[in-house]
C-alpha positions in Angstrom: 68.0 27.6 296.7 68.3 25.2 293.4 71.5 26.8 292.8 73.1 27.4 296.4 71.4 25.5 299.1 70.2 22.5 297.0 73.2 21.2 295.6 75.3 20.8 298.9 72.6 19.0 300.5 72.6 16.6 298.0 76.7 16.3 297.2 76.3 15.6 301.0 73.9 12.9 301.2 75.8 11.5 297.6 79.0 11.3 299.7 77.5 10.5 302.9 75.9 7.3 301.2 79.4 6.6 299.2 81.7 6.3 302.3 78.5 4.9 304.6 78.5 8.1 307.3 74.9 8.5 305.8 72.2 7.9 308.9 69.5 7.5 306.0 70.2 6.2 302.3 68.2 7.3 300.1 70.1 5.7 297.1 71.6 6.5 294.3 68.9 7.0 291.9 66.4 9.4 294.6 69.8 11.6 294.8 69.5 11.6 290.9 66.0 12.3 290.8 66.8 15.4 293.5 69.3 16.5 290.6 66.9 16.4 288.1 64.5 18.0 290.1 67.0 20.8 291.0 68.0 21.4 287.3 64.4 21.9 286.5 64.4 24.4 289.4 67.1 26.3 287.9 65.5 26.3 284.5 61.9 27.5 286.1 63.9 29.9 288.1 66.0 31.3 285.3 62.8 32.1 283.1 61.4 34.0 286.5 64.2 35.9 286.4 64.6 37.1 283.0 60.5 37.9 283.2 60.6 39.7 286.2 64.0 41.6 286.0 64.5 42.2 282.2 61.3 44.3 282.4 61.9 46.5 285.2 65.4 47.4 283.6 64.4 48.2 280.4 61.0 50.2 281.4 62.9 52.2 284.3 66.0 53.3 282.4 63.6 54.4 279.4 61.0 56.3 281.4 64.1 58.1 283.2 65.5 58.9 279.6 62.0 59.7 278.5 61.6 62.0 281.9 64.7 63.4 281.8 64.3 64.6 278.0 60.8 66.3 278.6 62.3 67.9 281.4 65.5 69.7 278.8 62.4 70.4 276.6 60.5 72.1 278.9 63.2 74.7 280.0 63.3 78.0 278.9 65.4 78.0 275.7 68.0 81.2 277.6 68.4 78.4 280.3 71.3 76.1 279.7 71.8 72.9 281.5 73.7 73.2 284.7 76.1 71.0 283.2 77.8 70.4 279.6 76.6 68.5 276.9 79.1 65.9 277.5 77.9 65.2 281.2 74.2 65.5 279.7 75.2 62.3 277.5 76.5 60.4 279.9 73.7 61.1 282.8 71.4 59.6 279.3 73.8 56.6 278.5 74.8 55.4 281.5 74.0 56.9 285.0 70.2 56.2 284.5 71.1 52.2 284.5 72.1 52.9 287.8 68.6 53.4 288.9 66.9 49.8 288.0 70.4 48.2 288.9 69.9 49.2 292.5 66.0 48.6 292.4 67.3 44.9 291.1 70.4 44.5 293.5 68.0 45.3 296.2 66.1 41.8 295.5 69.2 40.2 294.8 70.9 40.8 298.5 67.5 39.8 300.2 67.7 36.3 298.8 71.6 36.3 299.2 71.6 37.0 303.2 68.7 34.4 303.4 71.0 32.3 301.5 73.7 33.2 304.0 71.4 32.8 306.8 70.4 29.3 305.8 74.1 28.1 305.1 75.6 29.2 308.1 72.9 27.5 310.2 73.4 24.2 308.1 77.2 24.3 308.6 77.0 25.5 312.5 74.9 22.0 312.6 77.5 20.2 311.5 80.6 21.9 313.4 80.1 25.8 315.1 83.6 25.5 315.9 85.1 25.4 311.8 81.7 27.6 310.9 83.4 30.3 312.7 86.7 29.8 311.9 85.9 29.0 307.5 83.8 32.8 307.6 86.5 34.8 309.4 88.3 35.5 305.8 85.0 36.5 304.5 84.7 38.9 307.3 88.6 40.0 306.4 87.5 40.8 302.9 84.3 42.8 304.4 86.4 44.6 306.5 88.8 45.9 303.2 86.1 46.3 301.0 84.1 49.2 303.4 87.8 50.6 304.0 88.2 50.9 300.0 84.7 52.3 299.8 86.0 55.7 299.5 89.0 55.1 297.2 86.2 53.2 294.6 83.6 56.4 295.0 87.2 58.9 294.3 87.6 56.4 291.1 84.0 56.1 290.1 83.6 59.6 290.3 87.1 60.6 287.9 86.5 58.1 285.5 82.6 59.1 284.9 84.0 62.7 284.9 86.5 62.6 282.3 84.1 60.6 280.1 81.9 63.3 280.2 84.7 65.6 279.1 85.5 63.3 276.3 81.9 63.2 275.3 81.3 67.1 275.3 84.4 67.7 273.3 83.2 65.7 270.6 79.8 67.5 270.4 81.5 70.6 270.7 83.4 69.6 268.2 81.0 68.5 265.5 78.9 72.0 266.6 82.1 73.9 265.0 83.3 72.2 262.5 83.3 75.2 260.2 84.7 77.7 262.6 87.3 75.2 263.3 88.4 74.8 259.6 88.1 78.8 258.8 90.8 79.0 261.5 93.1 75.8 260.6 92.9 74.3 264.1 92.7 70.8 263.1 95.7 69.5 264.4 95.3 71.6 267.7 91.7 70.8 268.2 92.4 66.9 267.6 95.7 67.2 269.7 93.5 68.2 272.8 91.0 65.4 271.9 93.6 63.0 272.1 94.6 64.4 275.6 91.2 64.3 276.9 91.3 60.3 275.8 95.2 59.7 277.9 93.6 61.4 280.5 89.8 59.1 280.4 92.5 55.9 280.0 94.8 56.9 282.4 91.5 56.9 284.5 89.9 54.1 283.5 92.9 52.1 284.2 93.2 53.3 287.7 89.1 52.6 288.3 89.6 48.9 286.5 92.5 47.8 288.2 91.5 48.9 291.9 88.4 46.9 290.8 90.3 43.6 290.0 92.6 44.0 292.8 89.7 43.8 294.9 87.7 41.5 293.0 91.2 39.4 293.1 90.6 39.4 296.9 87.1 38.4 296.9 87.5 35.5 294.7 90.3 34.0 296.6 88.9 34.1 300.0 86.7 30.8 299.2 90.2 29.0 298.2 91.7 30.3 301.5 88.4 28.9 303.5 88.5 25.6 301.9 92.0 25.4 303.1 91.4 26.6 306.9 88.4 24.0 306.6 91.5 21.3 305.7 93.7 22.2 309.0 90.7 22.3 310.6 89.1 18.7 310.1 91.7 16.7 309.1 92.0 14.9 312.4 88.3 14.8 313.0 87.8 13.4 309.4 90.4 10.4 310.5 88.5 10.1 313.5 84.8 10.3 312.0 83.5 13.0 313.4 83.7 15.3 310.0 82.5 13.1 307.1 83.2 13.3 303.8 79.9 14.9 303.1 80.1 17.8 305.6 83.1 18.3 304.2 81.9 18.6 300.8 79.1 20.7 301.9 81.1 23.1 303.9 83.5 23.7 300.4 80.3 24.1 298.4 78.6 26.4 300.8 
């Protein structure tokens, strides 16, 4: 709320009270004391976050490592892992993160669709008619994002894979060391290491720019909204029926 909801309400009233659309004026300095207020909201909020969430990332991820390793241990020493040591490293390094990540994402999209919730009712207040017609590109980019879904999982899954190729080579490597000098395989052995690493960029690439392409979309859809919220109420704004205020509201929101 201090960072999302908070703020429009009181550009809002700020502008409102500027241009004289406001049906109560607080006054200059109670808007500045609901700044203040706000910023200390942020601040209280900020320290909530980093004691709550900071915690459950670090414990999870190092009780899965912790789990995971007595588990290897406890295996009979014939049985290998189903995979290699490469994809071993990276389920340690970098898949366990996934775990608290989710458990956190979880909380964060409850308070974003109440967030959503509350915004779309203040702005469907003010006018249902641009409400509607300012989320339609949002919905576009919803639409594209759950069509990508399976291209993202295709990269995802490629990129993680050849980094676990990488990964295992190099232990491999470092495991034969002397059976790799004895046979003078140097320059082959770091020839196909440097393949494996075309192949991981080659990858990464791919995964990081269907990522920005994406993420490209998603950032320019509030530009795009502002501007269908400018056809929209410009003649209503000469008229007075959109103040400057909602206006500001509606960009912020």
């Amino acid at each position: 709320f201090c960072w999302q909801v908070g703020p429009a309400l009181i550009i809002k009233a700020f502008f409102d009270m500027v241009t004289g659309e406001a049906q109560l004026t607080f006054g200059i300095w109670a808007i500045i004391a609901f700044f203040v207020a706000l910023w200390i909201g942020r601040i209280i909020a900020s320290y909530g976050f980093y004691y709550a969430d900071v915690p459950i990332f670090a414990e999870i991820s190092t009780l899965l490592r912790r789990n995971l390793l007595k588990y290897i241990l406890r295996r009979p020493g014939a049985s290998q892992l189903p995979d290699s040591a490469g994809e071993a490293v990276s389920r340690f390094k970098t898949d366990v993160n996934e775990i608290p990540l989710f458990v956190i994402l979880i909380n964060d999209i409850m308070v974003g669709i109440i967030i959503i919730g509350v915004s779309i009712a203040l702005m469907t207040q003010i006018s249902p008619s641009v409400t509607v017609m300012a989320l339609i590109p949002l919905v576009i980019v919803g639409i594209i994002a759950n069509i990508a879904t399976g291209r993202i999982e295709h990269y995802r899954r490629t990129s993680r894979q050849a980094g676990g190729k990488v990964t295992g080579f190099i232990g491999e490597f470092f495991g034969a060391v002397q059976a790799v000098k004895v046979a003078t395989a140097e320059k082959n052995v770091i020839d196909h290491f440097h393949k494996l690493n075309d192949q991981r960029r080659i990858l990464t690439i791919r995964e990081k720019l269907f990522d920005e392409v994406l993420g490209s979309i998603y950032r320019n859809t509030s530009t795009l909204g502002t501007g269908v919220i400018l056809v929209l109420v410009g003649q209503s704004m000469r008229t007075g029926n959109f103040t400057l205020g909602d206006f500001s509201l509606f960009v912020y929101l």
